[in-house]
N, C-alpha and C positions, 0 to 999 in steps of 0.2 A: 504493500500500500504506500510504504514512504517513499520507493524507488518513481510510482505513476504521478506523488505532488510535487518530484524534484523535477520530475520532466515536465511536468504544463508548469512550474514557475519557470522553468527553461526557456519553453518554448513562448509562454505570456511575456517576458521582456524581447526575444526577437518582433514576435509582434506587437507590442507596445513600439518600438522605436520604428518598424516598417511603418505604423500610422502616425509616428510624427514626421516621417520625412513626409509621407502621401500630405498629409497637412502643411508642412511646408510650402512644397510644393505646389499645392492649390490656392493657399493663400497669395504669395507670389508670382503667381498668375491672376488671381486676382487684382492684384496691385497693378499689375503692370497693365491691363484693362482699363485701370481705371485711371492712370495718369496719360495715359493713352487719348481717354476722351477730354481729359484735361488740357491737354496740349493744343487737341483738334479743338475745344472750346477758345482758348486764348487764340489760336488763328485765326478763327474766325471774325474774333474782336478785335483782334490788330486790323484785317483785309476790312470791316464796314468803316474802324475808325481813318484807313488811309485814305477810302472810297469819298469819306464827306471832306478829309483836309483837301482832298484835291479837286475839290469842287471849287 
């Protein structure tokens, strides 16, 4: 019985850290989505504010 709780605490810390990287990595994908439409937002606002300066 003590040998089957050494191997799933075993095997729960490989899988504990497989789901923080999977989380990592999601997360940071996330981020990068979203500075992403950040960017495309500030373009945006620079291209209408050059549109009226050069009017």
């Amino acid at each position: 019985m003590k040998k089957i709780i050494n191997i799933l605490r075993d095997y729960a810390m490989i899988i504990l850290f497989i789901v923080m990287v999977l989380g990592v990595a999601y997360f940071s994908a996330l981020n990068e989505k979203m500075t992403a439409s950040q960017a495309n937002y500030i373009n945006a606002n620079s291209q209408i504010l050059n549109d009226l300066s050069n009017k």
